[in-house]
C-alpha positions as CSV (number, residue, x, y, z in Angstrom):
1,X,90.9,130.4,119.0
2,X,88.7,129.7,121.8
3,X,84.9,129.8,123.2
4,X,83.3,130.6,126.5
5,X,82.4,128.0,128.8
6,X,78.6,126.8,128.0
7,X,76.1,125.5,130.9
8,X,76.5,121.9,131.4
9,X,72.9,121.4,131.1
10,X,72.8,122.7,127.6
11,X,76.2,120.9,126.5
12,X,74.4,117.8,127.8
13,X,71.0,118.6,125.9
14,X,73.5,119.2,122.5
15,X,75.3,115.8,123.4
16,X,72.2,114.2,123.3
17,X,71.1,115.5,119.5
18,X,74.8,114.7,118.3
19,X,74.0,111.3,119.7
20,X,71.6,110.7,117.1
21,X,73.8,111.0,114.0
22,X,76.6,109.5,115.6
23,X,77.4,105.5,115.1
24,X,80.5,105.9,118.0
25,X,81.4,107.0,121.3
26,X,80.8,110.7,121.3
27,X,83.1,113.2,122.6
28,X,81.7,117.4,121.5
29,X,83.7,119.0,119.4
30,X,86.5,121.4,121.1
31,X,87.7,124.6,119.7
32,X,91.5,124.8,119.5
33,X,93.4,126.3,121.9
34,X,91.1,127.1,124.3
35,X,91.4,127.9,128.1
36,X,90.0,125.2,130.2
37,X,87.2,126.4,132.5
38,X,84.9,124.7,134.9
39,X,81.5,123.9,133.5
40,X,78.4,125.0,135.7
41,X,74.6,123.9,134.2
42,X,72.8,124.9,137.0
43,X,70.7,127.8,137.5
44,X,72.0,129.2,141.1
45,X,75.7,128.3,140.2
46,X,78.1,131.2,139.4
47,X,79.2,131.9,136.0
48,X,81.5,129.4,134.9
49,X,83.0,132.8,132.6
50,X,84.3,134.3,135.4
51,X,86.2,131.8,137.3
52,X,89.4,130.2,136.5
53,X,90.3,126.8,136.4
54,X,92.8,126.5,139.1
55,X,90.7,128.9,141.5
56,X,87.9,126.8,141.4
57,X,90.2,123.7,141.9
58,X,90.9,125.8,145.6
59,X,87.8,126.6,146.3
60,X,85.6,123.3,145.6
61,X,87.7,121.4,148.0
62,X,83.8,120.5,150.0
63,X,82.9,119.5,146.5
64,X,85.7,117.4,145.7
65,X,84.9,115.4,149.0
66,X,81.7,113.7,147.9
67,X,83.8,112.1,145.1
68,X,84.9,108.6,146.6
69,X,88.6,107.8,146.9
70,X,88.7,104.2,146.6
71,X,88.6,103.6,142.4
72,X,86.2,100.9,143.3
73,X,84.2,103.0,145.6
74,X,80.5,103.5,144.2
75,X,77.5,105.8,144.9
76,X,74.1,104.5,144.1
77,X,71.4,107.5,143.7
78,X,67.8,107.7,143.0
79,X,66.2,110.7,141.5
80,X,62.3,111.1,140.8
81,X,62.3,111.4,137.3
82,X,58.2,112.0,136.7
83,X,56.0,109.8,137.8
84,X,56.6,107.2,140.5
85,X,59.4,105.8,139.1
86,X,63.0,107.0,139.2
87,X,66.1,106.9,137.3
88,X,69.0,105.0,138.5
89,X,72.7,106.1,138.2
90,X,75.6,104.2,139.4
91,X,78.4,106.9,140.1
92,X,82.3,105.0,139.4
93,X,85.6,107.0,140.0
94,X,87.5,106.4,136.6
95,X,91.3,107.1,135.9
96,X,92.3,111.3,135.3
97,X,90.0,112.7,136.9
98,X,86.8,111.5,135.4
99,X,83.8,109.8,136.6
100,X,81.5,107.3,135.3
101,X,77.7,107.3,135.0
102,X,76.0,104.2,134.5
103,X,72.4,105.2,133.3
104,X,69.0,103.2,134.3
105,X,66.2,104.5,132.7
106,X,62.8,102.5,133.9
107,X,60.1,102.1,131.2
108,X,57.8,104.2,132.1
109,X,60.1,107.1,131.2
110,X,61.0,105.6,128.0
111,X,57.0,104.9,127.7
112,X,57.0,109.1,128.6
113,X,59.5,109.7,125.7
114,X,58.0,107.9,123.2
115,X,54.6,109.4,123.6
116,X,56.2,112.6,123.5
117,X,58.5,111.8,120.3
118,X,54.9,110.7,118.9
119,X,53.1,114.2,119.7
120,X,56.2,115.9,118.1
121,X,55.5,114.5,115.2
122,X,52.4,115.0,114.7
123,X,52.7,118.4,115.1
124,X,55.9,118.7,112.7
125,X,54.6,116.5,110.0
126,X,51.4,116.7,107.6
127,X,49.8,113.8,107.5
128,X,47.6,113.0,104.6
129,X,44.1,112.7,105.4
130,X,44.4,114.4,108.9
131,X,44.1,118.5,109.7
132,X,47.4,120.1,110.9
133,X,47.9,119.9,114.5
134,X,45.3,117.3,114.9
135,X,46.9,114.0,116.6
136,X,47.4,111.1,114.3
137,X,47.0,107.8,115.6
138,X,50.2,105.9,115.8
139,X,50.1,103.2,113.5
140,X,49.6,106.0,110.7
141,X,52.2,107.9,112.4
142,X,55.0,105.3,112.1
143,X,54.1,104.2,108.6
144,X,54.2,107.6,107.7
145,X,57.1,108.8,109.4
146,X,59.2,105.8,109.4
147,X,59.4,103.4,112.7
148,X,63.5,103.5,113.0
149,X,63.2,107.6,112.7
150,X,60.6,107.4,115.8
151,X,63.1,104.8,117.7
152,X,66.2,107.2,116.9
153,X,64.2,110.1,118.2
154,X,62.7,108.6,121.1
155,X,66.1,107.5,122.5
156,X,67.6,111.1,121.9
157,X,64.3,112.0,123.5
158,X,65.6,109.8,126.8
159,X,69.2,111.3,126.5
160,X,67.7,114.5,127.0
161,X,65.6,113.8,129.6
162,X,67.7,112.0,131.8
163,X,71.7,113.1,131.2
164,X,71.1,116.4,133.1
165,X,70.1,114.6,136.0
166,X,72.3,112.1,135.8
167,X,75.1,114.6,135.9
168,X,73.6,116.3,138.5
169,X,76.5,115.7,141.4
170,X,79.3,117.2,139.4
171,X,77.5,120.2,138.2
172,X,79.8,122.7,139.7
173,X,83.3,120.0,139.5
174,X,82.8,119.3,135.3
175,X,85.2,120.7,133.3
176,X,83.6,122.3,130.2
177,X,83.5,120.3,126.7
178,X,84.3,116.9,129.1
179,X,81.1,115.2,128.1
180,X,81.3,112.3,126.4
181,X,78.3,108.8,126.2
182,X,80.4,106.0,126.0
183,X,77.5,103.7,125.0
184,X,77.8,103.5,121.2
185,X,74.1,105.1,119.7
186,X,73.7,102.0,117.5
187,X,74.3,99.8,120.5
188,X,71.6,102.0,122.5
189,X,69.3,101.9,119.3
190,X,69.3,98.2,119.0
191,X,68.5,97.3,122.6
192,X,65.8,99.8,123.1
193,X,62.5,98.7,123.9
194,X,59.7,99.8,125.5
195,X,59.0,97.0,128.0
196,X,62.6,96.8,129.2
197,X,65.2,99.1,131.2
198,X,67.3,101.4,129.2
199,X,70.6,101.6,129.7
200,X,73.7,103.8,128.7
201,X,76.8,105.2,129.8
202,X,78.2,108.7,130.1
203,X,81.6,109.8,131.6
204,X,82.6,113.8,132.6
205,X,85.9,114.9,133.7
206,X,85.9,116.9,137.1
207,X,88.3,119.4,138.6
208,X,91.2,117.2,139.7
209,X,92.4,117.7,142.7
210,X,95.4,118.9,144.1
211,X,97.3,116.7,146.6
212,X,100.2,117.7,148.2
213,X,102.4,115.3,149.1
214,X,104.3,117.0,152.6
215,X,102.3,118.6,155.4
216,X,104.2,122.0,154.9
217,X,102.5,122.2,151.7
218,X,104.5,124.5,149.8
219,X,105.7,126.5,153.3
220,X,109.5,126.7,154.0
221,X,110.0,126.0,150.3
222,X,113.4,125.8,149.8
223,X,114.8,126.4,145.5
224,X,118.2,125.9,144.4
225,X,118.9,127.7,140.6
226,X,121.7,127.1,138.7
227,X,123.2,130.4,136.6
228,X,125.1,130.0,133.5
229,X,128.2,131.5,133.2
230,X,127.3,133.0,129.6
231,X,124.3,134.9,132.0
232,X,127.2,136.5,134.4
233,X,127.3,140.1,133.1
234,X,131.4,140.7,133.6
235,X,132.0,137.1,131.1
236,X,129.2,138.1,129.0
237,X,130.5,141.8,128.6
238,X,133.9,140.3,127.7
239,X,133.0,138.0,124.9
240,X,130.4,140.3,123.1
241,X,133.4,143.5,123.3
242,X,135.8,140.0,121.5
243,X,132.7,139.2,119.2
244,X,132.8,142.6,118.2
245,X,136.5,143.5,117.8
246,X,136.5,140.2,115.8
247,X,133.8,141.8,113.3
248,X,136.4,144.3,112.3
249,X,139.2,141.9,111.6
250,X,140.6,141.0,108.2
251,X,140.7,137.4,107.6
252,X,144.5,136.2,106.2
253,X,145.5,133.0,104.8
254,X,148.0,131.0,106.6
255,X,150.7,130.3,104.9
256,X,152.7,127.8,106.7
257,X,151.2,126.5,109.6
258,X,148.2,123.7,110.3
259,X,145.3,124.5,112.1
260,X,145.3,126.6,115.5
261,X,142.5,127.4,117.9
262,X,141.5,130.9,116.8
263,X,141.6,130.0,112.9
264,X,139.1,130.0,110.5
265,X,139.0,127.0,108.6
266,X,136.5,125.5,105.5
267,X,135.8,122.1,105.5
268,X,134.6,119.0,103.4
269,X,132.8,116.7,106.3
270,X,131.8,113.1,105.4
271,X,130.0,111.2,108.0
272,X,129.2,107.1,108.5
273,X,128.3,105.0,111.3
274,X,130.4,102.3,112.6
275,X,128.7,99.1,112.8
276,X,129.3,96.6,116.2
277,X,132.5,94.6,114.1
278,X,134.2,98.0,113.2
279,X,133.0,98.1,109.6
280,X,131.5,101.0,107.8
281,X,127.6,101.6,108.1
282,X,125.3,103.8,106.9
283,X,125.9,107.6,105.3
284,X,124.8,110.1,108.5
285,X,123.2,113.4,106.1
286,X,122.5,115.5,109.1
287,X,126.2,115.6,109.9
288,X,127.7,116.1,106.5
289,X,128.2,118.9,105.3
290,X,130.2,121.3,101.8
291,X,132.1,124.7,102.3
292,X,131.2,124.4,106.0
293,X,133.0,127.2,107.9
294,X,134.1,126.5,111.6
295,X,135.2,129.2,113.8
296,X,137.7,127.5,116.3
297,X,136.7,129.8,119.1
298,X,132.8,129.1,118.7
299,X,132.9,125.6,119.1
300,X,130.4,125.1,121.8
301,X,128.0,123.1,119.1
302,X,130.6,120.7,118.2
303,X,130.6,117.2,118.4
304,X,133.1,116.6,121.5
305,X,136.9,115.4,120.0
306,X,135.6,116.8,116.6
307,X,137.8,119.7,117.1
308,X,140.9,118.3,119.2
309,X,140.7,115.8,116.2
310,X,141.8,118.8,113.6
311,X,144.6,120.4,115.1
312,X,147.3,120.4,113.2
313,X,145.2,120.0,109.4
314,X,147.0,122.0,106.4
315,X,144.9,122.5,103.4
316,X,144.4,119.8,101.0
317,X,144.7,117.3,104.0
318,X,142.1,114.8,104.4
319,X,141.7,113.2,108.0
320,X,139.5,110.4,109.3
321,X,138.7,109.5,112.6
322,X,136.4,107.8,114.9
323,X,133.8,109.7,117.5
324,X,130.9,108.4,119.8
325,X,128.2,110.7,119.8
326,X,127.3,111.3,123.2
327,X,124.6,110.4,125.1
328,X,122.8,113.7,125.7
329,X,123.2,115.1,121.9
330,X,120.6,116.9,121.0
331,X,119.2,114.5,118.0
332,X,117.6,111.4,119.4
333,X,118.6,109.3,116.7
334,X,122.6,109.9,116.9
335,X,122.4,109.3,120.6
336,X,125.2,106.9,121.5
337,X,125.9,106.5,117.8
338,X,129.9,105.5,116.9
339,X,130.8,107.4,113.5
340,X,134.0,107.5,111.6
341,X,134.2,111.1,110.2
342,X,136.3,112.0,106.8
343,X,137.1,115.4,107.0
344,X,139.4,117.5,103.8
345,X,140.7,121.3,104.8
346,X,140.0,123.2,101.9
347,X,141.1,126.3,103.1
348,X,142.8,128.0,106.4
349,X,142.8,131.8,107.6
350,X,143.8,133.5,111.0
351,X,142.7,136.7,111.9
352,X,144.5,140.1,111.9
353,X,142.7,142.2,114.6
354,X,142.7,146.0,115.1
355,X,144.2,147.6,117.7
356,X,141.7,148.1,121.1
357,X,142.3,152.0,121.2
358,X,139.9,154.6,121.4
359,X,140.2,155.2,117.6
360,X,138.4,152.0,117.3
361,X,135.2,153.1,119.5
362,X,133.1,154.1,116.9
363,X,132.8,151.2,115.3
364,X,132.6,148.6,118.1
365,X,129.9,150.9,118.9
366,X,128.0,154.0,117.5
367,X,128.1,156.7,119.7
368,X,131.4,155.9,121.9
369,X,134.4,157.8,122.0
370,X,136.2,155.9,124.5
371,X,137.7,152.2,124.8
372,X,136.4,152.8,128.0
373,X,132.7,154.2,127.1
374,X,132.5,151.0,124.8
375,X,133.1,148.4,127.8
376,X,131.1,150.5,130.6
377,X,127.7,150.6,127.8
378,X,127.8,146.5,126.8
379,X,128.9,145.8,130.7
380,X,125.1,148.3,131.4
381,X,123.2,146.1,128.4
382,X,124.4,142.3,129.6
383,X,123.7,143.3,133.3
384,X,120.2,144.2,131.9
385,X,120.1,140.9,130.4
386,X,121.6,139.2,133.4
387,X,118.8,140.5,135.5
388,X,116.1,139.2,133.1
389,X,117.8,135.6,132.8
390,X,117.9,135.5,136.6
391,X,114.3,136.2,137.0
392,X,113.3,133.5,134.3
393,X,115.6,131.0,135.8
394,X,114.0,132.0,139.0
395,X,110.3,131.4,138.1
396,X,111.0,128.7,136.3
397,X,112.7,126.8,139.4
398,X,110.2,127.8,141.7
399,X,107.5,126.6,139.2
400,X,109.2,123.3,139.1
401,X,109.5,123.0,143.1
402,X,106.0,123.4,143.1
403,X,105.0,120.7,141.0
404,X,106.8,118.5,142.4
405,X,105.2,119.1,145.8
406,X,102.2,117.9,144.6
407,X,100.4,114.6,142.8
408,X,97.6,115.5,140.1
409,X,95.4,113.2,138.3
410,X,95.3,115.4,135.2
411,X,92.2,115.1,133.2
412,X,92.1,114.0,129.8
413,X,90.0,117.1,128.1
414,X,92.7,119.5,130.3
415,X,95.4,117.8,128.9
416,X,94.0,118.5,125.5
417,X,92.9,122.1,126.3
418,X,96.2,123.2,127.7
419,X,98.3,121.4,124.8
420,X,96.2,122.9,122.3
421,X,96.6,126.5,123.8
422,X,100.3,125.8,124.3
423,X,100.8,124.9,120.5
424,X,98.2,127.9,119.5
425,X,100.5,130.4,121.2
426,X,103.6,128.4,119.7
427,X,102.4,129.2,115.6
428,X,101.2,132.6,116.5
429,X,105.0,133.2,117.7
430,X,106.2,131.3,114.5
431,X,103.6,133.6,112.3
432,X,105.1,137.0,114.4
433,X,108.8,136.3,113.6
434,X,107.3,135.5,109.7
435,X,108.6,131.9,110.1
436,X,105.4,130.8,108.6
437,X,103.8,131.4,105.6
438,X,100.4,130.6,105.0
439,X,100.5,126.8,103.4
440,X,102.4,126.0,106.3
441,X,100.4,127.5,108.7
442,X,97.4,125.7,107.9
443,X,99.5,122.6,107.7
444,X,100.5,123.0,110.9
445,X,97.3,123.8,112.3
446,X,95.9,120.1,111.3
447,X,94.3,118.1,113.8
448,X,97.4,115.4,113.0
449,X,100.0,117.9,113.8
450,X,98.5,119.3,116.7
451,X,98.4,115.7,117.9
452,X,101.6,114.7,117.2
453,X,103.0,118.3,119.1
454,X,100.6,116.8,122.4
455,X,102.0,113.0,122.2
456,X,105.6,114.8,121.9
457,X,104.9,117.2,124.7
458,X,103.0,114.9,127.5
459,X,105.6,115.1,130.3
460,X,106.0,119.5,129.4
461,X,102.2,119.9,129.6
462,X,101.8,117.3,132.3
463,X,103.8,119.6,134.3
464,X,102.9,123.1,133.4
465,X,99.2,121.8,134.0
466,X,100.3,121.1,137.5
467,X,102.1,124.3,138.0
468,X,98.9,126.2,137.2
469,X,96.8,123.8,139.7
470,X,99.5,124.9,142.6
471,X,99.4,128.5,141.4
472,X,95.3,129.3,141.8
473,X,95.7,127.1,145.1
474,X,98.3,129.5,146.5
475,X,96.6,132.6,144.9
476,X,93.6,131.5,146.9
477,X,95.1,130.5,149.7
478,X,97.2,133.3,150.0
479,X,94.2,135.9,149.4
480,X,96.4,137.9,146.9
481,X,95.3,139.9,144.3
482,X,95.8,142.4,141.4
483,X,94.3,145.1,140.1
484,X,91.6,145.6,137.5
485,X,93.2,148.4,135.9
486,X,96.2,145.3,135.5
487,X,93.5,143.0,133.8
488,X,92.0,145.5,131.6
489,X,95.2,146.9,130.1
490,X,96.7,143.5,129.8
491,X,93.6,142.0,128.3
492,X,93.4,145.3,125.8
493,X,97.2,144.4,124.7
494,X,96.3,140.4,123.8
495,X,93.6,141.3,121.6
496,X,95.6,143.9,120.2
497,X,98.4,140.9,119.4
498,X,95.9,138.7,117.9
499,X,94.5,141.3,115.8
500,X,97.7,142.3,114.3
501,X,98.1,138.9,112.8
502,X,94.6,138.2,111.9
503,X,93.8,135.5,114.3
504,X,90.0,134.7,115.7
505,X,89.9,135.2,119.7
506,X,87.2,135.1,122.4
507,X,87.7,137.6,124.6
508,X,86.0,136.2,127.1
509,X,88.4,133.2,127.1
510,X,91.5,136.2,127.2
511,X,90.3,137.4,130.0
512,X,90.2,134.4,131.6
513,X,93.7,133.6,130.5
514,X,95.4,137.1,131.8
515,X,93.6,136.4,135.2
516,X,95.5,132.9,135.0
517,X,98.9,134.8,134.1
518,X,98.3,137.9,136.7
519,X,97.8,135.2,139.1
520,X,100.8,133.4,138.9
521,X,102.9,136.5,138.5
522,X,101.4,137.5,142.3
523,X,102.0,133.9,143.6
524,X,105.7,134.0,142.2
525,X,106.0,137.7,143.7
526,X,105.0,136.4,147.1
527,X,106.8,132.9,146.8
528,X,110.5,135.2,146.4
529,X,109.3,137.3,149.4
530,X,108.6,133.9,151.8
531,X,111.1,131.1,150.6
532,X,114.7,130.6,150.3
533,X,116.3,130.6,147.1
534,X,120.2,130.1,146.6
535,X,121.8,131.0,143.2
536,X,125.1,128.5,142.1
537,X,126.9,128.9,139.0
538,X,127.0,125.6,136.7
């Protein structure tokens, strides 16, 4: 669920009222999963709508210059703000992207404010004694009204009045929803006065910027990909034509043998740790298990030794033995982890397979006579396969040669924005495969859960954030392009996906995300046609 990107100027005006009711930092409300965008707020500026994030982040780069490079570099400004007197901002580089506003507002403006908030009342309330619309003196005004309602108003009064302009030199770099006064409204409340500057601060993310960290940029780009050998068509063909003449086996109990690899065997499994003097520990649940059945010639999940430790078991033998979880294993909290395993062989079969003739074609696959037919039509689908895990490896690795040509100060609200859309996309793939019901879809769309998913996923969106930086650079730099018809069928197709599982959209903020993806499909197109790539197997 998303929104357009609003003018800045209004975001800042709506800051200001929320500032009112708030008693902490403020920082607008953002819709989940939405695309970031660059903010504009000023009249003459392009639709922030129809530009992307990471084209604007190539074509801003005489923008981008006026922001100082030293963190302790700072801009003083002047601006006539009415009258003679001016507003004075203090401009400070801060940390991801953002920048720092430190706001002076002379009395006289806040003298211009009040008398304002004054005639606003006057007009909004009726005053005993005095005709509508005629002005009520101010003592009267304030007993009537309430002085700390007049105070609260006039300093969202000065908010309004002054944030625009104090925002005024990132207008075109602010990224949308990035707003945020960092000066508590209690702590602005309190120190007002009329006879004394006012003071608060505000900070806005900008467009970070991309800094590449070779002179080449991302010319001669070199990419190495690694190819599994369960991706090579010819292995892959062989062990789903053995998967499938396996499926038509009978299963038959051996009768005098322990276990070989190629049995099926059940299993008891007990698990404990092994604590630093060689004593028993604690119970380990996730690797216990009843009934569990083990195919000896699937054992790529296995714990390595688990198996080698088995060969040999008979039924009713129990067997315990020691095994170090290694390093890598997928769940964190066994990584490393020594364990003595207890293991009973309830029961022990071998497989009796049918012979590979052409008698059997049929049934390893619909629609084959042949033993022949059957291995040319799986070889046809896992070379189809093959090609489509090539090209994923290969965007992938070029994706992740490009980030790391470059060093990005990632802003906090685009961290947020991308995370958000990243984990949007993930439940609407959970809610298509019916993974999901609806309790756990709105449990999972929480505001804790969705933070937990961006503190477990920094480093992934970190990285994808830069990727899409690189990409609109090259897209721009490049001057490629794609069609409209492209864009309008693809856009046509999202909607589609997000009203088939009843999920609000903007369409506005789809387009804006299929120009994103079209983009980087172009970029990756012309990245294969102009760099070397070399394929290894692992």
């Amino acid at each position: 669920k998303s929104k357009r990107a609003a003018p800045l100027r209004a975001a800042a005006m709506e800051l200001a009222t929320a500032a009112v009711v708030s008693t902490a930092s403020i920082h607008p409300g953002r819709s989940h999963f939405s695309n970031p965008r660059v903010a504009s707020w000023s009249s003459s500026s392009s639709p922030s709508s129809s530009r992307s994030l990471s084209t604007s982040a190539s074509t801003s780069r005489s923008q981008r210059r006026r922001l100082p490079v030293a963190s302790a570099a700072v801009e003083l400004r002047e601006a006539a703000a009415g009258g003679g007197d001016s507003v004075r901002v203090i401009e400070t580089p801060q940390p991801n992207s953002s920048v720092k506003f430190s706001v002076e507002v002379p009395p006289s403006i806040c003298q211009e404010c009040y008398q304002t908030t004054l005639l606003e009342y006057s007009k909004r309330f009726k005053v005993p004694g005095f005709r509508p619309g005629k002005i009520v003196p101010e003592n009267v005004l304030l007993n009537y009204v309430g002085p700390q309602h007049v105070r609260a108003a006039t300093v969202e009064a000065i908010l309004r009045h002054t944030l625009p302009q104090a925002l005024s030199s990132v207008e075109e770099r602010a990224l949308e929803d990035s707003v945020r006064i960092l000066t508590k409204f209690d702590d602005m409340n309190e120190a007002f006065s009329l006879d004394h500057v006012f003071r608060y601060d505000v900070a806005v993310d900008v467009v970070p910027e991309v800094r590449w960290l070779s002179e080449d940029k991302y010319k001669n780009l070199k990419v190495v990909i690694e190819i599994d050998e369960i991706v090579d068509a010819e292995k892959a063909a062989e062990l789903e034509l053995k998967r499938r003449r396996k499926s038509l086996g009978l299963l038959r109990i051996v009768p005098d043998r322990g276990l070989q690899v190629g049995d099926l065997v059940v299993l008891d499994i007990l698990a404990e740790t092994i604590t630093t003097d060689g004593s028993k520990g604690e119970k380990i649940p996730s690797a216990e298990s009843t009934g569990f059945h083990l195919d000896t010639e699937e054992n790529t999940n296995l714990v390595p030794g688990f198996l080698g430790s088995l060969i040999g078991i008979r039924p009713g033998e129990t067997r315990t033995f020691p095994i170090q979880f290694p390093e890598s294993f997928e769940q964190e909290t066994l990584q490393g982890v020594r364990a003595q395993f207890t293991v009973v062989c309830k029961e022990l079969f071998f497989r009796e397979l049918p012979e590979l003739d052409d008698s059997l074609a049929a049934k390893l696959l619909p629609g084959c006579n042949t033993i022949d037919e059957v291995k040319e039509r799986i070889l046809e689908r896992c070379k189809e396969v093959e090609k489509t895990a090539i090209e994923q490896a290969t965007d992938n690795a070029i994706l992740d040669q490009l980030g790391k040509l470059v060093d990005v100060d990632v802003p906090r609200s685009l961290f947020q924005e991308q995370g958000q859309q990243l984990y949007g996309a993930k439940l609407l793939q959970l809610q298509a495969e019916r993974k999901l019901d609806k309790d756990q879809l709105a449990s999972l769309s929480s505001e804790k859960s969705v933070q937990e998913y961006l503190k477990g996923e920094r480093e992934n969106i970190t990285r994808i954030i830069k990727q899409m930086l690189v990409v609109g650079e090259i897209f721009k730099a490049e001057n490629l392009q794609y069609s409209t018809d492209q864009l309008v069928k693809e856009v046509e197709n999202s909607i589609e996906e997000f009203k088939r599982y009843n999920q609000d959209y903007d369409e506005g903020n789809i387009k804006q995300q299929v120009q994103d993806v079209l983009e980087a499909a172009k970029v990756l197109e012309w990245l294969k046609e102009n760099c070397t790539i070399e394929y290894i197997k692992k």
